[in-house]
N, C-alpha and C positions, 0 to 999 in steps of 0.2 A: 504494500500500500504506500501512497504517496504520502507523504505525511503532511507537506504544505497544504494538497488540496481534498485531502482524503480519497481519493482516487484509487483504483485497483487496480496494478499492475500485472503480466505479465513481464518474469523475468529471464532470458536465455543467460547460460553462463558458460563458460569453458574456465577451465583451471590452467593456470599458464604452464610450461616446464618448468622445475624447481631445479634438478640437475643439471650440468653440462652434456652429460650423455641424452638426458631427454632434450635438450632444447637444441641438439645436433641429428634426433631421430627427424628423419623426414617423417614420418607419419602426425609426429607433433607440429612438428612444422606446417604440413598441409591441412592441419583440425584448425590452427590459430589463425591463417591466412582464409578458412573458408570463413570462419569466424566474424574476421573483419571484414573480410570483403563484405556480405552480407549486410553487416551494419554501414558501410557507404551508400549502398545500395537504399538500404530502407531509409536514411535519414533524407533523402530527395525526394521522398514517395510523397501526397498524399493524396488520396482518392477512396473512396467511403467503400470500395470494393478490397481493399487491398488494408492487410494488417497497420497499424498507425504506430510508427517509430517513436517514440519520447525520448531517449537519451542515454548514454551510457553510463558505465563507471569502470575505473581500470583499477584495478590494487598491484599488490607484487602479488597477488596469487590466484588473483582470477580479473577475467573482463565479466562484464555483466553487461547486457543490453535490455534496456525497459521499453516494454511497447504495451499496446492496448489490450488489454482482458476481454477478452470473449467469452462468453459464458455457457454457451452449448458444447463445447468441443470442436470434433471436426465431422465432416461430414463421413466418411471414415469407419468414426467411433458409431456414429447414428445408422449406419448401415448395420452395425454387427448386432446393436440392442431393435433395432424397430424391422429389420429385413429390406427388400426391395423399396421404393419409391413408387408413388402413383404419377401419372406424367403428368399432372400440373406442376408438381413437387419441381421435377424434374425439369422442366421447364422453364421455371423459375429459376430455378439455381443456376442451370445454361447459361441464362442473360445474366445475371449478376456476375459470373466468373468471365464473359464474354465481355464484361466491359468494363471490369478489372485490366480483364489480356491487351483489351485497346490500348488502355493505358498507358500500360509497360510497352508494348511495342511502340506505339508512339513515340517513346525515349529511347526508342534504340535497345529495351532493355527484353533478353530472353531469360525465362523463366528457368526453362530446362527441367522441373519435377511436379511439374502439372498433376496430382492423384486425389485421391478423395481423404486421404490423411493431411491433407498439406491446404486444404478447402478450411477454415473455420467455420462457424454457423451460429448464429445467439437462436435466442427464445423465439424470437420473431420471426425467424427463416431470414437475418441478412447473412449473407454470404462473405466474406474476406481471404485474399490470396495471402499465402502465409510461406513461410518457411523459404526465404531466400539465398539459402546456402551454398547452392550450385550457378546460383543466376551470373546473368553474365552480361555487361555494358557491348553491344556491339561498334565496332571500327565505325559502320556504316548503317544508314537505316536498315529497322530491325527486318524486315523480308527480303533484304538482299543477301545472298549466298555469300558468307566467308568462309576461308580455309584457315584461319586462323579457331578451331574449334577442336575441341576434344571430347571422349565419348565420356557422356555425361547423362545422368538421371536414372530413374527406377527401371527394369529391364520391361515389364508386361507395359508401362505406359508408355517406353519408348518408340520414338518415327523407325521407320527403316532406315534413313540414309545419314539418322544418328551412328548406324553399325560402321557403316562408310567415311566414317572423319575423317580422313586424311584425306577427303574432298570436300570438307567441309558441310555445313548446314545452315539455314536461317528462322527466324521463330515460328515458321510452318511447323518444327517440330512440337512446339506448345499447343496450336490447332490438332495435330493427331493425338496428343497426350489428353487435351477438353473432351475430345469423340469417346479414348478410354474411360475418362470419369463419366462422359454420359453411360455407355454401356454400363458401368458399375452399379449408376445407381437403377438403371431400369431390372438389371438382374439380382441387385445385392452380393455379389460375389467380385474378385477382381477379374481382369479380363486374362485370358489367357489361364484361367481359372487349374484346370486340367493337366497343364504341362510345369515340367520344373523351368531353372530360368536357363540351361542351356538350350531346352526343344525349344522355346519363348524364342533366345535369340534366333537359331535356325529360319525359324518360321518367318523373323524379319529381318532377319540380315542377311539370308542366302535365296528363301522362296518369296518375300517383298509381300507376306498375307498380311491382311488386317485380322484382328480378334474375330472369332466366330460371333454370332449371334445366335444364345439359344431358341430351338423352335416353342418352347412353352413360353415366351417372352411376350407379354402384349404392348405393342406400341403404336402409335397412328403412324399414315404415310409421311407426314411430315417429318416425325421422331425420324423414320428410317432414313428418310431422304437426307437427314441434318449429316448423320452418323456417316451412313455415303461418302456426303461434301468432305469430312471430316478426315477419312478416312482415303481419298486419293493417294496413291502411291506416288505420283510423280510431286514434288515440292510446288513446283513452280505452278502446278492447275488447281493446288489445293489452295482455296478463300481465306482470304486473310480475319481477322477480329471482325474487324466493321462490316466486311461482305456479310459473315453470317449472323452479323445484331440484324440483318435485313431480313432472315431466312422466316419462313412463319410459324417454324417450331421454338423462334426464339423471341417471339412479340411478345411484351409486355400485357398480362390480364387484370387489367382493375376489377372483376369479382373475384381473382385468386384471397384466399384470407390460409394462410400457411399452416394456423393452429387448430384448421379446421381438420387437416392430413397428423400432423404429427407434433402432440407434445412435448417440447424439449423441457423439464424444472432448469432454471435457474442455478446456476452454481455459484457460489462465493467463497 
């Protein structure tokens, strides 16, 4: 808690190396570096989609970064307690994460771990992009292809031509990663559900498939048709953030009322 404003914090912390041997291990070295990187990153952020930076704290023995408390978890967590999503649900969340994504690309900025753990969600159903760990400032506007990229993010929500980095990629990979958080939440399961994460990779880095869709799944043609857009193989055909805020699976519903679908309590 904040104590000036009485405010509730979220706090992320890492522990710094205390040895010379740790603070020479690269692997500490690459925990501190995503660390920080992350908090550059959020402290330029704001937009009502996207988790809210407040500030940090350094000591000699740990960083700490303070940002905004959401009080439902993540969508994630609400898949494992409630099951699947009804498609208003779904729907809904679409466009709140769809114009988060605007956002960040907008600035050049890719996400790179787009999934339904890394989604916050309060009581109300608002939606927040979260967990900027991997993200990454691009050279160049965010949809144009750099080779300046390395393979990065969760393997079942990963693009195909993530496998491919040494040719690079652009935040089309975030649009295939949104398509997997749809799938997830229309099945409650993750995608690629069935396979471990080396048949996962196979399947996208050698045979270039999207995640199945199971046949017990009900969705409209619109849902299928979003997940489609979503899911193009080639980068460059696949719509960017703003094309599919256009899409009519992702229109905003003034009768949607969220607690009508699913009770989240409050946490403190």
């Amino acid at each position: 808690m904040n104590v000036n404003s009485s405010e509730i914090m979220a706090v992320k912390q890492i522990e710094l190396p205390k040895t010379k041997s740790d603070r020479l291990n690269e692997r500490q070295q690459n925990l501190v570096k995503s660390f920080t990187d992350e908090m550059e990153i959020l402290k330029d952020l704001d937009h009502e989609h996207i988790v809210q930076y407040i500030g940090f704290e350094k000591t000699d023995e740990a960083i700490n970064i303070f940002l905004e408390y959401v009080n439902g978890g993540s969508i994630g967590t609400c898949l494992r307690i409630y099951g699947a999503f009804k498609e208003p649900v779904v729907r809904s969340f679409t466009r709140q994460i769809l114009l988060g994504l605007q956002y960040l690309h907008n600035r050049g900025i890719l996400h790179r771990d787009i999934k339904a753990d890394n989604i916050l969600v309060d009581e109300e159903g608002y939606c927040k992009i979260s967990d900027f760990g991997i993200s990454k400032k691009s050279e160049h506007l965010a949809y144009d292809h750099s080779s300046n990229m390395s393979l990065q993010g969760t393997i079942f929500w990963m693009a195909p031509e993530v496998f491919n980095s040494t040719k690079g990629y652009s935040a089309k990979v975030d649009i295939w990663s949104l398509g997997c958080v749809v799938l997830e939440m229309f099945a409650g399961e993750r995608p690629w559900n069935n396979l471990t994460d080396l048949a996962a990779m196979f399947k996208l880095g050698s045979e270039k498939k999207a995640p199945p869709i199971r046949e017990d799944i009900i969705m409209s043609s619109d849902a299928r048709n979003f997940l489609d857009q979503c899911f193009i193989i080639e980068p460059n055909n696949r719509p960017t953030a703003e094309q599919l805020l256009q899409h009519p699976f992702a229109q905003e519903n003034p009768n949607f009322h969220f607690k009508e679908y699913i009770s989240i309590p409050g946490r403190t």
